[in-house]
C-alpha positions in Angstrom: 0.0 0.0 0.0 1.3 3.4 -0.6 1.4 6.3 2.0 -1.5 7.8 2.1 -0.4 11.6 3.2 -3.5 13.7 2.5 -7.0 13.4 3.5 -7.8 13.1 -0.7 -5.2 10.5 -1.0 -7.1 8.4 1.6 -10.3 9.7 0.5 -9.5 8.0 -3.2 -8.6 4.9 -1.4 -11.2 4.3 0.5 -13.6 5.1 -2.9 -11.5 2.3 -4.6 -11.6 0.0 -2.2 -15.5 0.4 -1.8 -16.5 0.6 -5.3 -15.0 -2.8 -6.7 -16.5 -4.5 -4.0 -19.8 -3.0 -3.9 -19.7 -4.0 -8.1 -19.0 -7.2 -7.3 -22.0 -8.0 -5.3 -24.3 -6.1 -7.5 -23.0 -8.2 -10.5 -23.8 -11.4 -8.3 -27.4 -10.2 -7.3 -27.9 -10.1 -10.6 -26.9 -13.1 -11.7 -29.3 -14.4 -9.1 -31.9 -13.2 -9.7 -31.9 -13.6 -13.6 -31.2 -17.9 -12.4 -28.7 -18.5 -15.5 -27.4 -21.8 -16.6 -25.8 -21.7 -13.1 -28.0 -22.7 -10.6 -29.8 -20.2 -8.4 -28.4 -22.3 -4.8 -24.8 -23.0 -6.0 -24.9 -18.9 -6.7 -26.1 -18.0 -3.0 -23.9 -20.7 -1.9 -20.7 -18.7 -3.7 -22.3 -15.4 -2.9 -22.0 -16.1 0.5 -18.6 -17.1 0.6 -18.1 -13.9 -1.3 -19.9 -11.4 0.6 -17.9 -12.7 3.8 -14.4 -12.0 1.9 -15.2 -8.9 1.1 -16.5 -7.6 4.7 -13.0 -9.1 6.2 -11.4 -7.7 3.3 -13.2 -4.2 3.2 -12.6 -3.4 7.1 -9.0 -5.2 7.1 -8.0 -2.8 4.0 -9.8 0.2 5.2 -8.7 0.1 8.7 -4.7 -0.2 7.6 -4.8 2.4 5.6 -6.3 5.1 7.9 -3.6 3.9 10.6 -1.3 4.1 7.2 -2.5 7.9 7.0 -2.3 8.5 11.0 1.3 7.3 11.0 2.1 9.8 7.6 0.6 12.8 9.6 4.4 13.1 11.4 2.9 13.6 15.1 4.7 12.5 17.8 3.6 9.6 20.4 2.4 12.4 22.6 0.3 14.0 20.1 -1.7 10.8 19.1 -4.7 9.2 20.9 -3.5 6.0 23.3 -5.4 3.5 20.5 -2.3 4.7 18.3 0.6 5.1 20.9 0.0 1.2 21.4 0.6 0.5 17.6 4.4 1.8 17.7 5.1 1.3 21.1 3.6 -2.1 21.5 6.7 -4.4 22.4 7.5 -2.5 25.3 3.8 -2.2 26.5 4.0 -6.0 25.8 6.9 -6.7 28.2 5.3 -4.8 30.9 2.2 -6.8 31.1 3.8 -10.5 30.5 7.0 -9.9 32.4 7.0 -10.3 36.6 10.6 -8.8 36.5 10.4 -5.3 38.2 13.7 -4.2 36.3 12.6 -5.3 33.0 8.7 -3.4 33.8 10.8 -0.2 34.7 13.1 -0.2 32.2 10.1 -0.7 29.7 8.3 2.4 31.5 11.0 4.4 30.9 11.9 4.0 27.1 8.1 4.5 27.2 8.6 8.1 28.8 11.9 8.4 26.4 9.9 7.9 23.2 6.3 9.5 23.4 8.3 12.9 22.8 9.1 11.4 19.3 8.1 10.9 16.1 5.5 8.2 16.1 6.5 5.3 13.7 3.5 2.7 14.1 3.6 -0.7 13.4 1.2 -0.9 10.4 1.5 -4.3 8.5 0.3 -6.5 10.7 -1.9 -4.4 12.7 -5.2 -5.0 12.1 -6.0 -8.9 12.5 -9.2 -10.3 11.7 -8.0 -13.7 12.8 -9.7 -14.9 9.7 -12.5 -15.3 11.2 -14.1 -11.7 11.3 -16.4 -12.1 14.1 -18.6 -9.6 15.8 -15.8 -9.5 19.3 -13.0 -9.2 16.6 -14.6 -6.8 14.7 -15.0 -4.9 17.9 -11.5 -5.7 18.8 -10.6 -3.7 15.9 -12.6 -1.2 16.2 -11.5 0.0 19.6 -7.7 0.1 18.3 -8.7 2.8 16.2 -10.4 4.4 18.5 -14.0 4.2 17.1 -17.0 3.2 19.0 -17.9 0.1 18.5 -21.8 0.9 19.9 -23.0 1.8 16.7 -22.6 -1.9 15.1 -24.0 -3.6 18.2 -27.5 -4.1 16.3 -25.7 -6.0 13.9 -23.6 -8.6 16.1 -26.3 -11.2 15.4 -26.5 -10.7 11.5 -22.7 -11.0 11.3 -22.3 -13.8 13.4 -24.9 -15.9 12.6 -26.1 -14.6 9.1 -22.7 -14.4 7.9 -19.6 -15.8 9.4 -21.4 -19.1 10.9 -22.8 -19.5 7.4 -19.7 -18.6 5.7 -17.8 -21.1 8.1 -20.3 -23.9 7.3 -19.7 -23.3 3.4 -16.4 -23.4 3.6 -16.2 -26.9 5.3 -18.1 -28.5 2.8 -21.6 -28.7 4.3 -24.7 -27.9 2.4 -26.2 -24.9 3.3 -29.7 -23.9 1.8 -30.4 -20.3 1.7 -33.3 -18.3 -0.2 -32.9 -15.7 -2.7 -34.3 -13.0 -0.3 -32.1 -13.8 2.7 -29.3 -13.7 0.7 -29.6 -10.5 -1.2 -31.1 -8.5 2.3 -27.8 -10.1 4.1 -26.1 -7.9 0.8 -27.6 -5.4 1.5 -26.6 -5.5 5.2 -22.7 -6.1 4.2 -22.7 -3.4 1.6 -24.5 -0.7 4.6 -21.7 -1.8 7.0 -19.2 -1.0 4.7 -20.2 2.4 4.1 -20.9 3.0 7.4 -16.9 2.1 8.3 -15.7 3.7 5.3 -17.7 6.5 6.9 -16.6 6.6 10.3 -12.9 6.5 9.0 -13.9 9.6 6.6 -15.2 11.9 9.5 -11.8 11.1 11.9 -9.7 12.6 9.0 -11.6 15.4 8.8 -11.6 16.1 12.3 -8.6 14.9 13.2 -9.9 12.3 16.0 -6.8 10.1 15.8 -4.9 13.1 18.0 -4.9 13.4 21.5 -6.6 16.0 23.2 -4.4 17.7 26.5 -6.9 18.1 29.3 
């Protein structure tokens, strides 16, 4: 992924990354719907397959590249909320909570204090991990690294637990899985309106700057 310096750089990435997607599962509600020579349940059954890799991919994607533009923004530690201090500091937070050695926790509290006056260099490649298995917790994990609130997707724990991932899961191991054309397309429609919303959350913290800490 590039660096993503400007609020338009991101802004065009975040458009990409939607648009292809949301293309995708428009072509396959077609296709559907018109019940081609392929049939209509071996579509649903690849459509929901599909519609899962693109949520994990969509908020995996997404999610990198606003901590991609947070850690281009040239702030220092001190200047960032605590979601992001964790990203480039996280080895030494790390050490503090697993070791029971009071010399190594001190000495791990003081490069902390050493380095939050610098230049923040966050850890971005491996940062956001959906585990593979992008469930409602993980999703909320995520979420609350970035420092978004993960209240406004509680309504839809159920839908992507059980609507999508279970049914995603069960696909994937071979079982049969019989799903109607209206289930499927409304769980689209779902997928498609929790992408926005994400790509829309991540949208309004550029703008306002939320990723930066705020000195009482």
């Amino acid at each position: 992924m590039s660096k993503l310096h400007t609020p338009n750089q991101i802004q065009d990435f975040l458009d990409a990354e939607l648009s292809w997607r949301v293309k995708e599962i428009a072509n396959l509600k077609t296709a559907v719907q018109e019940s081609g020579p392929i049939p209509e349940k071996t579509l649903i059954r690849a459509g929901l397959a599909l519609l899962y890799a693109h949520w994990e991919g969509f908020v995996k994607n997404s999610m990198t590249a606003y901590l991609n533009f947070v850690n281009c923004q040239g702030l220092k530690y001190e200047e960032l909320r605590s979601c992001f201090v964790v990203f480039g500091l996280k080895k030494s937070v790390n050490q503090i909570v697993e070791s029971r050695s009071s010399a190594v926790s001190i000495s791990a509290i003081d490069f902390l204090r050493e380095q939050l006056g610098e230049r923040a260099q966050l850890k971005i490649d491996t940062a956001i991990n959906t585990e593979s298995n992008l469930s409602s917790k993980v999703f909320q994990n995520i979420l609350l690294s970035v420092g978004f609130d993960p209240a406004a997707y509680e309504t839809r724990s159920h839908l992507i637990d059980e609507s999508l991932l279970k049914r995603r899961n069960s696909i994937a191991h071979g079982d049969y899985l019989d799903v109607g054309k209206v289930d499927w397309r409304h769980l689209a429609d779902e997928i498609i309106s929790m992408m926005r919303q994400v790509k829309t959350e991540i949208e309004n913290s550029v703008a306002l700057a939320s990723y930066k800490h705020i000195a009482v």
